[in-house]
N, C-alpha and C positions, 0 to 999 in steps of 0.2 A: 431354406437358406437361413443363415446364423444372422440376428440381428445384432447392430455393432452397436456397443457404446464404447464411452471417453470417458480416462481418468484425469480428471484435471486436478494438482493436490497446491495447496502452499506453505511450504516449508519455514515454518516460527520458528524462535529458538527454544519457547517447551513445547510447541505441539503441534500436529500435519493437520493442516484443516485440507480432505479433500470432499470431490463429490464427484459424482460418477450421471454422467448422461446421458442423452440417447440421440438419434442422427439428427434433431431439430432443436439442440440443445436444451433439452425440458429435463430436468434434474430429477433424476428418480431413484438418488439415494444420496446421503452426506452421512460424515463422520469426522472421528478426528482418532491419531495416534499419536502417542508420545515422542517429542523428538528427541536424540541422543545427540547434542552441539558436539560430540566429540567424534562420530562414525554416519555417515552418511550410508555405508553398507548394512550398517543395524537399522539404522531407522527406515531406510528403502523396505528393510527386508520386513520388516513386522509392517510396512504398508502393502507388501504385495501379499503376504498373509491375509491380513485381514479382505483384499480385493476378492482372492482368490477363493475365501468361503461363500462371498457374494452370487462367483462364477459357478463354485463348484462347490457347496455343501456338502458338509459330512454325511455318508451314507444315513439313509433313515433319517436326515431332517427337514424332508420335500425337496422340491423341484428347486432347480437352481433359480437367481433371481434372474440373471441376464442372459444371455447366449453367449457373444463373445465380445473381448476386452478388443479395440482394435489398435487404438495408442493411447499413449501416456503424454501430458503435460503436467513440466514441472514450474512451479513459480521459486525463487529463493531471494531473498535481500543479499545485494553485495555485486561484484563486478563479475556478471555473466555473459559469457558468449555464447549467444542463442546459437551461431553455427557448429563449432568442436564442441561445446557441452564444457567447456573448461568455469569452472570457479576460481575468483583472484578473492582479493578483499570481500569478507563477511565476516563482520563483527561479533554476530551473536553465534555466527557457527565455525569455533577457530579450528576445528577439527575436519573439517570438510574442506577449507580455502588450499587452493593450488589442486582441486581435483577433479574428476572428469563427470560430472552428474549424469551426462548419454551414457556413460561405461558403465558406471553403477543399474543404472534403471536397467539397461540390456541385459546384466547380469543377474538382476532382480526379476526381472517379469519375462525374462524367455526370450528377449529381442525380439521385444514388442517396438514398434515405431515409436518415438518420440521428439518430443519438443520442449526446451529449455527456456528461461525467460525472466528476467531481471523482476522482482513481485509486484511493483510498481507500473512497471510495462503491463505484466499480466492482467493485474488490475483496473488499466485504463483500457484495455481490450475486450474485459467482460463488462465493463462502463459502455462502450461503444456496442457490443452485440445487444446486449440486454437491458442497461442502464440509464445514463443521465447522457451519453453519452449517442445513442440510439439518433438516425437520421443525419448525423456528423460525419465529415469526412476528416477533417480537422480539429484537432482538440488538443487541449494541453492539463495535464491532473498535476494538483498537488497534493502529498497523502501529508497533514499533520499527524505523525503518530511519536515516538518515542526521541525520533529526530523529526528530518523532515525529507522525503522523497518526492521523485519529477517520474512524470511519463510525458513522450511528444509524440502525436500522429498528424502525419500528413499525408493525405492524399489515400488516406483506409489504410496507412504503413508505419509501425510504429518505427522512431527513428533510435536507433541506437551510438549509432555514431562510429567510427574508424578504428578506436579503441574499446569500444564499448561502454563508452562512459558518459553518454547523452544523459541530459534532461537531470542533470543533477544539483537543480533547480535550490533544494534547501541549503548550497553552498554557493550560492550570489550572493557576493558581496554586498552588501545594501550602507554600508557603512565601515568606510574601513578604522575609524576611529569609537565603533560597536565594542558589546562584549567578546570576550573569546570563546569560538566555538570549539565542541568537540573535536572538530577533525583538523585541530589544532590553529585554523585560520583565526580572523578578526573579523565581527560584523556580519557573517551569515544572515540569511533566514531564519537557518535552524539554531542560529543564538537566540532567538525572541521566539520562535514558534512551535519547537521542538518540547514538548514536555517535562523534560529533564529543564531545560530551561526555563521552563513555564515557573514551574515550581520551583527551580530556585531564586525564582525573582519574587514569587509569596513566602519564602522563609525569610528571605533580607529586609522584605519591606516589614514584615511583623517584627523583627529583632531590632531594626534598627529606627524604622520609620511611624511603624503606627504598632506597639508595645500594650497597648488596652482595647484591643480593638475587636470584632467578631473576626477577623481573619487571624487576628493571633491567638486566639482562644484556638481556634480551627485547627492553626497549624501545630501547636502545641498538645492537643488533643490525638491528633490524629499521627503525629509524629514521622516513623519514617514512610507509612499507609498511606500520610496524605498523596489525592489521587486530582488532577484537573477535572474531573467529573465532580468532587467535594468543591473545587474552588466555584464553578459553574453553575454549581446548586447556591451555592453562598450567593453569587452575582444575580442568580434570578429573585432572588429574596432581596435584593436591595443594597448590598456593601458596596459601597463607594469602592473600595480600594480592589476588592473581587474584579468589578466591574472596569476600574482604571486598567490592571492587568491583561483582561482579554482587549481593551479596546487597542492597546499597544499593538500587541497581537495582530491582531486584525487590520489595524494601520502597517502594518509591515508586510503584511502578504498583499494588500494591496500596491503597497511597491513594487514588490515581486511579477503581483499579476499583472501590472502595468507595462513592466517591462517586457513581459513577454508574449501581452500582444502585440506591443510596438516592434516588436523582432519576427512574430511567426504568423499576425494578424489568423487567429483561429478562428472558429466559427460558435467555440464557447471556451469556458474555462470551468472544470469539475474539480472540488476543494473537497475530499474524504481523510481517511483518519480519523483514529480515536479524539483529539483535538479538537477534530470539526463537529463534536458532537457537542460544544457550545452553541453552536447554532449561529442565529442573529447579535450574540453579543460578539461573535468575532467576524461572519459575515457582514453584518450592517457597515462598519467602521472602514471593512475592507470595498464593497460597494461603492462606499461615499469618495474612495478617493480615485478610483480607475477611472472615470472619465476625465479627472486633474492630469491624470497621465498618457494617457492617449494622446496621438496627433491626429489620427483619422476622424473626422467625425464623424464617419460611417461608422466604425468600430468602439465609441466612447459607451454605447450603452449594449456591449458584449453580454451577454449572458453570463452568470458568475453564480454557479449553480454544486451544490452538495451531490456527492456522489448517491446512486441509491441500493449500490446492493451491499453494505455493510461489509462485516466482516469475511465474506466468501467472496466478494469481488474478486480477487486473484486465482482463486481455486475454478471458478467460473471462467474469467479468463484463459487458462489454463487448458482447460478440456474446450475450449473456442479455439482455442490455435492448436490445439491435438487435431480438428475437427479439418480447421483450414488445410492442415497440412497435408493430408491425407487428403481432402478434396482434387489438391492438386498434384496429388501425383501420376 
């Protein structure tokens, strides 16, 4: 008998992190393929390529590594519907939006089973199997990365919502008299937390506010490279103003996260993203104000915990609900 694994992949705008598993979720391969923002039928296609040496190498290069592929999960950023496989809004992938990711993969892998999943859902799912997330029934993630993304589970079920546009957590208002965020609103999360943001708030304060400072050297140096990982190295060395920036930060997603125990009373709260790899200069800050926000005193000293499986958390997710999905049928 054929032993199954699961492709679980997540789909960036340059490039497919997937990994390929086995029936108890233990990772016995990863990789990664270029992605094509403009054809999701190209990029499927140079990923089931490369699966498919995995399955069945070229004659004369040994034994295959797996037996058989049994389904696909995909993660992608943007408004997904895990039921039709339909894609609306994704930013980084304008060449994909309005199209059918189940029809693509089907036509890609043979109509192999699959399962579709907002990256961020995906991600709080391999958080929950394997992660920060693990002995939770309830959780709610926030991903700091280039903006800011939600995932919500309740009850072991992640929630999507009617339209499919749950947990879109980095677009709470937090301020409607804030800066103006991306998605054209006022006062976001993702106005203060988002990177793009991040960073323009260390180019204004160097230009306008602190002009001889080691963050303006920084930012000047490193010009349009500068990276929150440069600003975060700066704040662990000591800069005042490095240091001012994440706390902001950090003071802001604890609004966030206030509010959304006071709404969904979880059983912890996971804070991942590139972003989140400031650490305690943006956790601390954030900590310090959620039991200000709470009403529950049962719930004031929530857990408010970093994600841990890094950059595969969604690709991991992924091949976790490829796994569920076929469990159940």
């Amino acid at each position: 008998m054929a032993t199954e694994f699961y492709l679980g992949a997540d789909i960036g705008g340059t490039g497919v992190k997937y990994i390929i598993s086995n029936g108890l979720g233990d990772i016995v391969h990863q990789g990664e393929v270029p992605t094509d923002p403009n054809s999701g039928k190209r990029t499927l296609g140079r990923l089931a390529m490369e699966v498919a040496e995995k399955i069945s190498p070229p004659e004369g290069s040994g034994e295959a590594m797996f037996s058989r592929l049994a389904a696909v999960g995909l993660a992608c950023a943007g408004i997904v519907n895990p039921e039709s496989g339909h894609l609306g809004r994704s930013p980084n992938l304008p060449g994909w939006e309005e199209s059918n990711l189940k029809r693509i993969i089907a036509n890609e892998f043979q109509d192999i089973p699959s399962v579709v999943a907002n990256d961020v859902n995906a991600a709080l799912y391999g958080e929950y199997s394997f992660g920060a997330g693990r002995g939770c029934r309830n959780l709610v993630m926030i991903a700091l990365g280039t903006g800011v993304g939600g995932g919500i589970m309740l009850d072991g079920q992640l929630v999507v919502g009617s339209h499919n546009g749950a947990a879109e957590i980095g677009h709470m208002v937090l301020d409607p008299s804030g800066p103006t965020c991306t998605c054209g609103g006022v006062g976001c999360l993702e106005s203060w937390a988002g990177s793009v943001a991040i960073l323009k708030q260390a180019r204004l304060m160097a230009k306008v506010e602190l002009q001889d400072t080691a963050l303006a050297k920084m930012v000047a140096e490193k010009g349009d490279d500068l990276s929150t990982r440069d600003l975060s190295l700066l704040a662990e060395q000591g800069d005042a103003a490095s240091v001012a920036i994440f706390a902001e930060v950090g003071h802001r997603l604890g609004h966030a996260v206030g509010n959304m125990v006071n709404l969904l009373d979880p059983d912890r709260v996971i804070i991942g993203g590139g972003v989140a790899q400031a650490g305690e200069l943006i956790m601390g800050p954030c900590r310090a104000l959620v039991p200000q926000m709470v009403l529950a005193d049962e719930a004031k000293n929530i857990p408010v915990v970093p994600a841990e499986l890094g950059t595969m958390a969604a690709a991991v997710g992924a091949a976790s609900l490829a796994r569920r999905e076929q469990a159940d049928r």
